[in-house]
C-alpha positions in Angstrom: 0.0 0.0 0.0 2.8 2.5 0.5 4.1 1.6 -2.7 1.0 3.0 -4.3 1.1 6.3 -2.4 4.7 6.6 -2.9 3.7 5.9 -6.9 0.7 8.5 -6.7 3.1 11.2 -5.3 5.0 10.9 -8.4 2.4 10.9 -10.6 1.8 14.0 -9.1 5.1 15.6 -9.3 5.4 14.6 -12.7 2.0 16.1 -13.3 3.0 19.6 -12.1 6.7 19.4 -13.7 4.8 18.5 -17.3 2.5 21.6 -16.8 4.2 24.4 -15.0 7.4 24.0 -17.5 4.9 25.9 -19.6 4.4 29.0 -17.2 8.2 28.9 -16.8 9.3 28.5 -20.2 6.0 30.3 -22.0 5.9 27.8 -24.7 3.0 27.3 -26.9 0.5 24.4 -27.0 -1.4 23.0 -29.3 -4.2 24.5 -28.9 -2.8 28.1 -30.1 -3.6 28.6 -33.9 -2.0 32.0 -34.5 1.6 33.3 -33.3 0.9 35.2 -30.0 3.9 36.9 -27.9 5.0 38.3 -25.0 7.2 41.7 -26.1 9.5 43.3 -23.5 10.2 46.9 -24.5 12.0 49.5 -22.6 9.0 51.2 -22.0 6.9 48.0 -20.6 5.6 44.9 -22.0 2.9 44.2 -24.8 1.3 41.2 -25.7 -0.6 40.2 -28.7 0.0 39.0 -32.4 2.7 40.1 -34.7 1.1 40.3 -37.8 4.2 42.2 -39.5 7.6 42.2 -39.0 10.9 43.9 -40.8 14.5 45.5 -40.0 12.4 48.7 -38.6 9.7 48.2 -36.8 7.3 45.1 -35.4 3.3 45.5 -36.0 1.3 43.6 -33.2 -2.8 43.3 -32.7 -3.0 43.1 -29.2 -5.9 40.6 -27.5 -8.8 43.9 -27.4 -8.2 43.9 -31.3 -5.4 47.2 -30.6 -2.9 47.5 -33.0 0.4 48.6 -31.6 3.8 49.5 -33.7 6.9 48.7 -31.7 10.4 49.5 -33.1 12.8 46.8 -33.6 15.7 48.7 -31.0 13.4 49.1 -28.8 12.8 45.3 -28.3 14.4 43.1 -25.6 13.2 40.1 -25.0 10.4 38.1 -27.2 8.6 35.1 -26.0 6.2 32.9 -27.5 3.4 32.5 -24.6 -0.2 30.8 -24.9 -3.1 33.0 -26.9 -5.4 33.8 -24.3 -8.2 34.2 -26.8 -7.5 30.2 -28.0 -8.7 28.4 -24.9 -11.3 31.1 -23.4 -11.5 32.9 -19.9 -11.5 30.3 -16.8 -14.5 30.1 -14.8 -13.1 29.7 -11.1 -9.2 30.9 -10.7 -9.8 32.0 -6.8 -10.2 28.4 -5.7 -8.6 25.0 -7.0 -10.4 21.9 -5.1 -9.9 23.5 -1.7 -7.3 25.7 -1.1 -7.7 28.9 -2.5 -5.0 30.9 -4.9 -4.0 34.5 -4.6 -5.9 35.6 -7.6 -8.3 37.5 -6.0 -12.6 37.5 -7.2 -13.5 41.1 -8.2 -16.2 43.0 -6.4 -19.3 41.4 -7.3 -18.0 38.1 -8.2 -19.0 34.6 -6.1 -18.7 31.3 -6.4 -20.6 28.4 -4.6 -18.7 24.7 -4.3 -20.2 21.6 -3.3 -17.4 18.8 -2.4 -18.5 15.1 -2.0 -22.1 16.5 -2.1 -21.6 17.0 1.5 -18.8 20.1 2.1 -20.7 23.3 1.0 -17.7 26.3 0.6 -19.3 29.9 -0.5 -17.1 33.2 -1.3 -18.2 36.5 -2.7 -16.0 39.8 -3.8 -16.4 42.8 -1.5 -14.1 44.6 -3.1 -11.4 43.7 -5.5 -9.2 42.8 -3.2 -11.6 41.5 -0.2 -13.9 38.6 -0.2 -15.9 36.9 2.8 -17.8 33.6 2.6 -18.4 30.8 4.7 -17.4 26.8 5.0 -20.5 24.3 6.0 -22.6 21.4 5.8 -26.1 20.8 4.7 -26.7 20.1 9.0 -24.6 23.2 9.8 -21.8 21.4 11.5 -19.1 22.4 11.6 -19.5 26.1 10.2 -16.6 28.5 9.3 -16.2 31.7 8.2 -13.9 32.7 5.5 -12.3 36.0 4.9 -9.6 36.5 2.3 -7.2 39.7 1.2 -5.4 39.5 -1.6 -3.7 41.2 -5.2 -1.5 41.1 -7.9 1.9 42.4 -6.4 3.7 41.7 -9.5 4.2 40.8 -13.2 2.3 37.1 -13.1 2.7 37.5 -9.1 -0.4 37.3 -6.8 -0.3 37.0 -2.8 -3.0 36.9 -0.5 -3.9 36.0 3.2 -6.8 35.2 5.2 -8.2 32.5 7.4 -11.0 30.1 8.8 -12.9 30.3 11.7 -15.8 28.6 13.5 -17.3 25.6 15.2 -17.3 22.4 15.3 -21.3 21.6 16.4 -23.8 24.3 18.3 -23.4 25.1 21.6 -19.2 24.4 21.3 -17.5 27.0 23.3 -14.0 25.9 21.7 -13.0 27.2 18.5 -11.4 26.1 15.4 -10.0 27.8 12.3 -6.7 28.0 10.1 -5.0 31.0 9.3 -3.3 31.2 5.6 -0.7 33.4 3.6 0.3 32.4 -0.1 1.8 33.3 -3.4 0.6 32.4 -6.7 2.6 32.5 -9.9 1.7 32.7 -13.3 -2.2 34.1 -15.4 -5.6 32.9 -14.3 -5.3 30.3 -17.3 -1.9 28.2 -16.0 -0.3 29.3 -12.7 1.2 27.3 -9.3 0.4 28.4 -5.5 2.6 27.8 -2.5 0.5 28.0 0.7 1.8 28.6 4.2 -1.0 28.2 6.9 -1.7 27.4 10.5 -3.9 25.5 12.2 -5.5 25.7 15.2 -8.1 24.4 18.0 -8.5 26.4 21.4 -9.2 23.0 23.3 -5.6 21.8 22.1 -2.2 23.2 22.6 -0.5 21.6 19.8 0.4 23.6 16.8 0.1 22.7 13.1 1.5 23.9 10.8 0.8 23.3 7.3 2.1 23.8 3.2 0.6 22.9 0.5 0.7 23.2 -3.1 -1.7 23.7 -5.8 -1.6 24.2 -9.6 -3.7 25.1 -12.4 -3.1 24.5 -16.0 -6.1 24.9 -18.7 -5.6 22.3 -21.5 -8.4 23.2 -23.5 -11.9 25.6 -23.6 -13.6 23.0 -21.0 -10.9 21.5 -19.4 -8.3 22.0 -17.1 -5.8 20.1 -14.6 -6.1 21.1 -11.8 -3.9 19.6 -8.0 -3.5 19.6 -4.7 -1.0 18.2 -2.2 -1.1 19.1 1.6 1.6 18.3 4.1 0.4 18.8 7.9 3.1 19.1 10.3 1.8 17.6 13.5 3.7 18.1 16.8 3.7 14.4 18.0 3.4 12.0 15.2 4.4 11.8 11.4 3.0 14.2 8.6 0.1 14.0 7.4 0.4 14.1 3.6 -3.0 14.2 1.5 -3.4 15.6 -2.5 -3.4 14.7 -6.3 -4.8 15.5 -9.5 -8.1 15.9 -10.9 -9.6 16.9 -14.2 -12.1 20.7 -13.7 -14.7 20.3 -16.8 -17.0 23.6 -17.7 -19.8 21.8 -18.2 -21.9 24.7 -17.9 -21.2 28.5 -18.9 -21.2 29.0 -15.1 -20.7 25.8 -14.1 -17.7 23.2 -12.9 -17.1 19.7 -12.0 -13.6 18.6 -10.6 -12.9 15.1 -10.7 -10.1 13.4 -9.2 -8.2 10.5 -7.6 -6.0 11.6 -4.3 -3.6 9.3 -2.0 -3.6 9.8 2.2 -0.9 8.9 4.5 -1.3 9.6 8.2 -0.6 8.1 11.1 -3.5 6.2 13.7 -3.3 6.1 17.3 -4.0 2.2 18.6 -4.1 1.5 22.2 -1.3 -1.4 23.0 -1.9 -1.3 26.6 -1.9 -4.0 29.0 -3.3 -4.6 32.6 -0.8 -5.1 35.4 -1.9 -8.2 37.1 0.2 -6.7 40.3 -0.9 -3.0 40.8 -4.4 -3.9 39.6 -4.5 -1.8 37.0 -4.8 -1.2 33.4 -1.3 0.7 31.7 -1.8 2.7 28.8 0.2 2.5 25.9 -0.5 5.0 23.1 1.4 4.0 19.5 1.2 5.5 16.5 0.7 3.4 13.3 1.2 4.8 9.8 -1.6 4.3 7.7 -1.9 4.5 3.6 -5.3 5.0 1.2 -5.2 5.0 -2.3 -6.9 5.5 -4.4 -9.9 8.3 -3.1 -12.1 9.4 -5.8 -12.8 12.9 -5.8 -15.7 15.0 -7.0 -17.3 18.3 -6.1 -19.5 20.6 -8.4 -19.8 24.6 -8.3 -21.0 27.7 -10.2 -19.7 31.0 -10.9 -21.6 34.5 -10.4 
């Protein structure tokens, strides 16, 4: 069984390496028909379709149909990136299947998720940089609320930061919650997220700390790849270490489904305990037993506002 986890994790990092070399590189695929570029200029950077080109001067038509004349000294650096206009806008960028990205929903915009039919996640823009929502179930337990701040900080750079808080059932005085900060790299069509976060339980003193990283690469106008892979960094036994990839169809204009298969490793506690015949008593004997699943089928649906 640990064979097939170990396998799955490197399905996954070859997953991400596959599709992120084409953030890092800006190649084309095969869905772009038409020559599109990324143009560095002394003066800034313009993106779009050369459509003429000599010893002088460079004519591009930018996506909004602008045409722009940019002299050939005044180039530095030309890349051949993805035309966004081939594949179509992306319905959900804010969120992959549950940790969220720094791209940030606009004022106005929401989404609504349902995961395993049972996990219900809601988010809407407040701003363009602040959004509020909450985490339930269908029976209200537990509940969470979810606040998020976050912006583009730099050319194909995002970061954000935010947090969960709530309760586990009605009438708990305790409180639980995780408190995030991450960095996303890359366009709302193919980018990769680093998350920091920490989590928390007021009943417990132990500390977690978590990372986890998430990815996002369209392939086509309805499909995308999408991934996630937690590592949970518990005080007194092993990691934690949950994720893998899934397929996000558009299925509707509004509309997603993410479908998946993820691995699990954690550890179980099992009482090995014995009772001393002599004192009378029963001796507890906590041990921790590392525990693999593979695979887990994943599904959740959501729509876009």
């Amino acid at each position: 069984m640990k064979n097939r986890v170990t396998y799955t994790l490197h399905f996954a990092v070859f997953f991400f390496v596959l599709g992120y070399s084409q953030i890092i590189y800006g190649q084309n695929t095969q869905q772009d028909t038409t020559q599109y570029y990324r143009i560095q200029t002394q003066n800034g950077r313009v993106e779009g379709r050369i459509i003429k080109e000599d010893t002088r001067e460079l004519e591009v038509i930018k996506s909004d149909g602008t045409r722009v004349i940019i002299p050939t000294y005044a180039v530095q650096m030309r890349t051949a990136i993805r035309n966004p206009k081939a594949l179509g806008p992306i319905i959900h960028p804010t969120r992959y299947l549950y940790a969220p990205s720094a791209i940030p929903l606009k004022r106005g915009e929401g989404y609504l998720n349902m995961i395993y039919f049972l996990l219900l996640q809601a988010q809407y823009g407040i701003t363009d940089n602040v959004s509020i929502g909450m985490t339930t179930t269908p029976i209200l337990m537990p509940t969470f609320v979810n606040v998020k701040y976050g912006g583009k900080i730099g050319e194909d750079l995002y970061a954000s930061f935010g947090g969960q808080v709530g309760k586990l059932f009605y009438g708990d005085e305790e409180s639980l919650g995780l408190l995030f900060a991450n960095i996303t790299y890359g366009n709302k069509e193919a980018n990769i997220t680093l998350n920091t976060g920490y989590g928390f339980y007021t009943q417990s003193n132990e500390q977690l700390p978590i990372i986890e990283v998430s990815g996002l690469y369209q392939t086509s106008p309805k499909v995308s790849l999408v991934g996630e892979f937690w590592v949970l960094l518990h005080q007194s036994f092993a990691p934690t270490v949950i994720g893998g990839p899934a397929l996000r169809i558009n299925a509707l204009k509004n509309g997603f489904i993410d479908v998946g298969v993820l691995s699990a490793a954690f550890s179980e506690s099992e009482d090995n305990g014995y009772y001393d015949n002599v004192n009378r008593v029963y001796v507890s004997k906590i041990e921790y037993v590392r525990k693999s699943y593979w695979p887990i089928p994943f599904i959740s649906l959501g729509i876009t506002f």
